[in-house]
C-alpha positions in Angstrom: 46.2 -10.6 -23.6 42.6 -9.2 -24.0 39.6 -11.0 -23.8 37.0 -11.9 -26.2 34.5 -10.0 -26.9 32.0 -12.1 -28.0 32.1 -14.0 -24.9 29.8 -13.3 -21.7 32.2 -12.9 -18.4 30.9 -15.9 -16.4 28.7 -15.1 -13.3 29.0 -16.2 -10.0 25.2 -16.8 -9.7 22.5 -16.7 -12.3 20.5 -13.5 -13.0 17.1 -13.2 -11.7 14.7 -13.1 -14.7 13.6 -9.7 -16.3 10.7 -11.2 -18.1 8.2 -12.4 -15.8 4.5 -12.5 -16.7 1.2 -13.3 -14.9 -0.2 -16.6 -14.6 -3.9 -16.7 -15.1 -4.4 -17.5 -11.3 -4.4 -15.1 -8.3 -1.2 -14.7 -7.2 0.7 -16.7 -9.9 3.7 -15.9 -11.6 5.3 -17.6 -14.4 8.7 -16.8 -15.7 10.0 -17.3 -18.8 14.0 -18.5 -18.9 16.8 -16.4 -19.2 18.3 -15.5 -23.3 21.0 -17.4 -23.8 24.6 -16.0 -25.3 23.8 -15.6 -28.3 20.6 -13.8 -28.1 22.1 -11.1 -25.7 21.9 -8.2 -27.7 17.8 -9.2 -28.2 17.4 -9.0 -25.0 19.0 -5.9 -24.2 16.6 -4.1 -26.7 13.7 -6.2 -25.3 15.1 -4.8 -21.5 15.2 -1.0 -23.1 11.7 -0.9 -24.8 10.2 -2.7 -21.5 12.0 -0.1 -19.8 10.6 2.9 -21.9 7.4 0.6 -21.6 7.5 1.3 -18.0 8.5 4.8 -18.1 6.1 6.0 -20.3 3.1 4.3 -17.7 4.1 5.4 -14.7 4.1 9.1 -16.4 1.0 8.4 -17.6 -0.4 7.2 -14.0 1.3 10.2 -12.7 -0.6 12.4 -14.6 -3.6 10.9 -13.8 -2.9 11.4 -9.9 -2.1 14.8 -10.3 -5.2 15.7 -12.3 -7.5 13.3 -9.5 -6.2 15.7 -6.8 -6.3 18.8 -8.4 -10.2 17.8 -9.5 -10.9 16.1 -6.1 -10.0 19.2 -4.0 -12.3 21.7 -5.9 -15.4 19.1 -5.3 -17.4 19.6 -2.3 -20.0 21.9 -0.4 -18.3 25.2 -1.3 -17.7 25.6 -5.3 -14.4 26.4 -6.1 -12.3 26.1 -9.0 -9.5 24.3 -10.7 -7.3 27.4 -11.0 -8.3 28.9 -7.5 -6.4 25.7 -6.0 -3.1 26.1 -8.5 -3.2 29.4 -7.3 -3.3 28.9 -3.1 -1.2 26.0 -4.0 1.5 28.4 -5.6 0.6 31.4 -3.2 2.1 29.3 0.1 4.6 27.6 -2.2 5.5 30.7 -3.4 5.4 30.5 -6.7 2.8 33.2 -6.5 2.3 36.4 -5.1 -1.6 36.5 -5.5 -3.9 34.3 -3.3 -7.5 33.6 -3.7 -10.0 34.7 -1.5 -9.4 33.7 2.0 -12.3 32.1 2.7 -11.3 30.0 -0.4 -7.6 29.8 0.3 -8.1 28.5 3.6 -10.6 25.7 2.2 -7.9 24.4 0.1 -5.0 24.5 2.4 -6.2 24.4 5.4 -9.1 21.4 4.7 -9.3 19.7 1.5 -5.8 19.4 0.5 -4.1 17.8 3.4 -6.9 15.2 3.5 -6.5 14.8 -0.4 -2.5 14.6 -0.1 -2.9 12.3 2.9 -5.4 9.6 1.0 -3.2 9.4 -2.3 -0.3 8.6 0.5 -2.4 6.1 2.4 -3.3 4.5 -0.8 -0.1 4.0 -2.8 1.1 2.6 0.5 -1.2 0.1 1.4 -1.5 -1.2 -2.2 2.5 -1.4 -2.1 2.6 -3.3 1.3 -0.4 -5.5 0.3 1.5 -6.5 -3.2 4.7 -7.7 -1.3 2.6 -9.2 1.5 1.1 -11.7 -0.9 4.3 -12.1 -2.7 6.5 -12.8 0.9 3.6 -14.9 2.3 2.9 -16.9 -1.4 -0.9 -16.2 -0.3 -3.1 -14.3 -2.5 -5.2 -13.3 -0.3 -2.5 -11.8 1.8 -3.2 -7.9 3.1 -1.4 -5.1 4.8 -3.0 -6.2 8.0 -2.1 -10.3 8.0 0.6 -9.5 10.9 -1.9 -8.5 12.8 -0.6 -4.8 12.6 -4.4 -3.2 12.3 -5.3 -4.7 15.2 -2.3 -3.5 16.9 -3.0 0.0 16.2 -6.5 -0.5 16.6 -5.9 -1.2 20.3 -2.8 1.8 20.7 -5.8 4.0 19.0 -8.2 2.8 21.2 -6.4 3.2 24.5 -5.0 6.5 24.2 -9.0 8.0 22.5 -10.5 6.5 26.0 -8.1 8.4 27.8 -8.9 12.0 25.9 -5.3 12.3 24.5 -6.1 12.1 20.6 -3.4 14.4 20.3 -1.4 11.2 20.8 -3.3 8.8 18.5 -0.5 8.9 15.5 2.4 7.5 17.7 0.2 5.1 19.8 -1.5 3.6 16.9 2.0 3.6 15.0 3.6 2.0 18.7 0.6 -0.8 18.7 1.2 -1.6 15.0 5.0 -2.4 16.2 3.7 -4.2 19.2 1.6 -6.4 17.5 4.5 -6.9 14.5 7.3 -8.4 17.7 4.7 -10.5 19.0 3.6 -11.8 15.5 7.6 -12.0 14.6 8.5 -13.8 18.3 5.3 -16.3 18.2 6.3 -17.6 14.4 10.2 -17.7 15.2 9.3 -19.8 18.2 7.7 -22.5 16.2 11.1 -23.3 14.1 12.0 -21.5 10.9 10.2 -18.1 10.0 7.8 -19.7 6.8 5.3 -18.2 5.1 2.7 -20.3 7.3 3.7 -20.0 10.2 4.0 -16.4 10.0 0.5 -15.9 8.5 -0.7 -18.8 11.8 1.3 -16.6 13.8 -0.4 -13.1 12.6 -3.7 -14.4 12.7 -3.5 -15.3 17.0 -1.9 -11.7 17.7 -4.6 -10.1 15.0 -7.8 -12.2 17.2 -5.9 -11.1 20.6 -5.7 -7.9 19.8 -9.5 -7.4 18.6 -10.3 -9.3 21.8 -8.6 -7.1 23.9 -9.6 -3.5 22.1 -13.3 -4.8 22.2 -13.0 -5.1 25.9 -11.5 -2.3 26.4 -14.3 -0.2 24.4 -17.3 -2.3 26.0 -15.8 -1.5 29.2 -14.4 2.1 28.9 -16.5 3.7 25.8 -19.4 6.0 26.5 -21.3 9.3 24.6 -18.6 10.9 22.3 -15.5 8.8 22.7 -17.7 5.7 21.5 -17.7 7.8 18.4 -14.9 9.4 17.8 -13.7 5.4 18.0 -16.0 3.6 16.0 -15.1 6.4 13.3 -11.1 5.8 13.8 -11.6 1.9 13.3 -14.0 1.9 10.2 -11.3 3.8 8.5 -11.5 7.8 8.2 -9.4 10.6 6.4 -11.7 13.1 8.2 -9.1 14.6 10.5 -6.4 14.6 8.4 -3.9 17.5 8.6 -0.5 18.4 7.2 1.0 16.6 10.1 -1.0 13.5 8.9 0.3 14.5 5.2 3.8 14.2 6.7 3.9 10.9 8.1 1.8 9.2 5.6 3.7 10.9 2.6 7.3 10.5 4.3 6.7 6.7 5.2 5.8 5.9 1.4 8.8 8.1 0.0 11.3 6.0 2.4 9.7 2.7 3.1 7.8 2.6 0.0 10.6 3.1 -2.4 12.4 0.6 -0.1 9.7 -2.1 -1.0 9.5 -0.9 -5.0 13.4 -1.4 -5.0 13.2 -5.3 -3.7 11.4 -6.1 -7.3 13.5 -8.8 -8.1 13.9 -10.2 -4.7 10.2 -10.4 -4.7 9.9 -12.2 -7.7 12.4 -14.9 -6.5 10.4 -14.8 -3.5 7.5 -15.7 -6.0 9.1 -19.2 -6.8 9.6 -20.8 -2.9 12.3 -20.4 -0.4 14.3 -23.3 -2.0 14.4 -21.4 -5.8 14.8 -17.9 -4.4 17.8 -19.2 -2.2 18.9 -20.9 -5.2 19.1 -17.3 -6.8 21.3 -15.6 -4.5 19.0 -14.5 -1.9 19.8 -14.7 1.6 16.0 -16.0 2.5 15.4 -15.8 6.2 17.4 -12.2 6.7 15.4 -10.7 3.4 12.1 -11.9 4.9 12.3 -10.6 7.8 13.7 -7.4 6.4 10.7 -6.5 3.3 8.4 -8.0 6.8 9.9 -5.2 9.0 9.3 -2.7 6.3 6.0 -3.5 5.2 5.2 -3.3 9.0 6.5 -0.1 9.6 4.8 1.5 6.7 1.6 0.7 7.4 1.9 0.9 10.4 2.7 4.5 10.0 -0.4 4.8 7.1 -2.9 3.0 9.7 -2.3 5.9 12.9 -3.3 8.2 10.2 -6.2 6.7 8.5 -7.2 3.8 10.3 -8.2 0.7 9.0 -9.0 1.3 5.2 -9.9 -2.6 4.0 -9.8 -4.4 0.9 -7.5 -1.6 -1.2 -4.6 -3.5 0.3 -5.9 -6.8 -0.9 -7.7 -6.5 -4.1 -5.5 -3.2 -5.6 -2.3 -5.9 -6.9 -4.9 -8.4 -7.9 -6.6 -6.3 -10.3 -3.5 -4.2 -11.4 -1.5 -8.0 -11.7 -4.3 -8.9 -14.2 -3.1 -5.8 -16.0 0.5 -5.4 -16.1 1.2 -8.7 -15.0 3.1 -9.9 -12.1 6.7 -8.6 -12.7 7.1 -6.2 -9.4 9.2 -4.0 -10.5 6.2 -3.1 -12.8 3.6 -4.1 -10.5 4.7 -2.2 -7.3 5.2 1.6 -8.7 1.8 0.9 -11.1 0.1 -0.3 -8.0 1.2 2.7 -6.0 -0.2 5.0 -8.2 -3.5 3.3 -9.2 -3.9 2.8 -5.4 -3.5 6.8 -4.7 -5.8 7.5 -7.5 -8.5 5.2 -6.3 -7.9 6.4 -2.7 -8.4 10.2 -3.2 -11.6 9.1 -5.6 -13.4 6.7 -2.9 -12.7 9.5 0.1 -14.0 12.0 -2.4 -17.3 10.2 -2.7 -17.3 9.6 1.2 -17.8 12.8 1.9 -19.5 14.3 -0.8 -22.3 11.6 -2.0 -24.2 11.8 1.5 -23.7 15.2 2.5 -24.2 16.7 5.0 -23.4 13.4 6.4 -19.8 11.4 5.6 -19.3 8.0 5.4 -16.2 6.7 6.8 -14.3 5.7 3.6 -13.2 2.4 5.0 -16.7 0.8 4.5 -16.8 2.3 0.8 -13.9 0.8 -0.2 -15.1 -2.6 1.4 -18.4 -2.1 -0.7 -16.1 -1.6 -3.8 -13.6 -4.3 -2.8 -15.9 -7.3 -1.9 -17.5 -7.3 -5.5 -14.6 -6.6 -7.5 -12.6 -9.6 -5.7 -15.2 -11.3 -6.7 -15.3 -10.7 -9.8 -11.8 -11.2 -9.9 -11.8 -14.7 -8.4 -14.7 -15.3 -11.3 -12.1 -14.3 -13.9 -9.4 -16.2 -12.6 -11.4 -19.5 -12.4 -12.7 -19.2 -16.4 -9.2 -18.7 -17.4 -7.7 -21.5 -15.8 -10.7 -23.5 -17.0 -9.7 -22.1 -20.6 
């Protein structure tokens, strides 16, 4: 006997929705309800051209990324052009037998491409981890750093600069992020049942304790060069990048990053409350604490590279949610790529615009950030007034 086929097999659950859109608030998300039967075929086309939708702009942003670095590395104190760094590029690759001049070859290899390579990493990270921070915590002005994972590092940083092993920075920033994630993790799992609240309370008392015990440590310890070398690692800094910093930033955002741009519609249960997102299928106390663990380890990763780079995390979704909308599996990858495009752009300017000094890129991207959240909380207040 064969089935009908006009007729939908039954599900066990209900789907999650594939049309979400953006509220006119920060941080809202409004869903329209699913087709029903009959308007099936509808909403496959409607599911194809949103999906060719979203193809075509994360090309588009691609593009854009590669043409930022390509442009960003050729801009500096030593002139040097577009095709000189397609042709070092392809030279080491090699994709070319002919190199530039060395002098020029080892400018672009050696100095401006790792750091370029390692912003647009840092960036599509931390505008990924800050997007599902806000969704998993329902707090819009959730960050990267709410665990208390930048102070964390801050601290591993901190200790291992004062005792003249930088070599060691990476892994003992990356080990206090971790520290700092078990004792948030522990504290809020104490209290009763891992919410939103009681993870950001919970965050919030490792973040302070940590900051306590790093400024103690520096008042205490720092003196002549070290006091430096750490003030510079916790404003936020690119300047020492390498290819070994290209490595870990750029492998924890391929792994952990696609990890996070997978959960999309996880997230946008998440979006609704425990009660609605359980309601949907989702196992809610294992998920959280496994997009938490992942959004921990990656930037905790991106921070013992960069340091603390504030405000992309937070205001990047905002802005690109007033956009796109707040779908995530839109919202993450176009996040992503706005975020290492607005990265490579704001450590560009760091150390170009007040040459032969540079300005550590962390408090250019809180002089960008703190006026356009602002603007954005602005815009959010006249639409909801509207």
């Amino acid at each position: 006997m064969t089935r009908p086929t006009d007729v939908p097999p039954p599900t066990a659950q209900p789907p999650l929705s594939a049309a979400a859109r953006s509220s006119a608030r920060l941080g809202g998300t409004a869903v329209e309800p699913e087709p029903t039967p009959s308007g099936t075929v509808g909403a496959a086309g409607g599911a194809r051209t949103g999906g060719l939708r979203l193809a075509g702009l994360v090309l588009a942003l691609a593009a854009v990324l590669v043409v930022t670095i390509l442009v960003s590395v050729t801009i500096g104190p030593a002139d040097i052009a577009v095709a000189d760094v397609l042709r070092s590029i392809g030279h080491h690759l090699g994709l070319a037998a002919e190199a530039p001049a060395r002098l020029t070859d080892a400018i672009v290899w050696e100095l401006r491409l790792p750091r370029v390579l390692t912003a647009a990493a840092v960036g599509a990270g931390l505008a990924v981890a800050g997007a599902v921070m806000q969704s998993l915590t329902r707090n819009p002005l959730a960050d990267p750093y709410l665990l208390g994972l930048s102070s964390g590092a801050s601290l591993g940083a901190v200790a291992v600069l004062l005792l003249g092993a930088s070599i060691a920075l990476p892994p003992a920033a990356f080990l206090g992020a971790l520290a700092a994630l078990v004792a948030t993790m522990t504290l809020a799992g104490s209290l009763g049942a891992l919410t939103p609240t009681r993870t950001v309370l919970a965050g919030l008392a490792v973040s302070q304790l940590c900051a306590a015990a790093t400024s103690f440590v520096i008042f205490w310890s720092a003196t002549g060069d070290s006091y430096r070398e750490i003030l510079g690692w916790l404003l936020g800094s690119l300047a020492g990048s390498t290819w070994a910093s290209v490595a870990i930033a750029g492998t924890a955002v391929l792994v952990l990053g696609s990890a996070l741009v997978g959960a999309g519609r996880t997230l946008d249960a998440f979006a609704f409350g425990d009660t609605a997102a359980a309601a949907l299928g989702v196992h809610v106390p294992r998920t959280r604490w496994m997009l938490l663990t992942l959004v921990a380890l990656l930037t905790g990763a991106l921070v013992s590279v960069s340091g603390s780079i504030g405000f992309l995390g937070l205001v990047l979704p905002h802005a690109v949610r007033f956009v796109v909308g707040a779908r995530h599996r839109l919202l993450l990858p176009v996040a992503a790529l706005v975020g290492a495009s607005f990265l490579v752009w704001a450590d560009t300017a760091a150390r170009t615009v007040f040459e032969p000094r540079e300005l550590p890129v962390g408090i250019l991207t809180a002089f960008l950030g703190a006026p356009v959240f602002a603007w954005l909380l602005f815009r959010s207040r006249a639409e909801s007034a509207s």
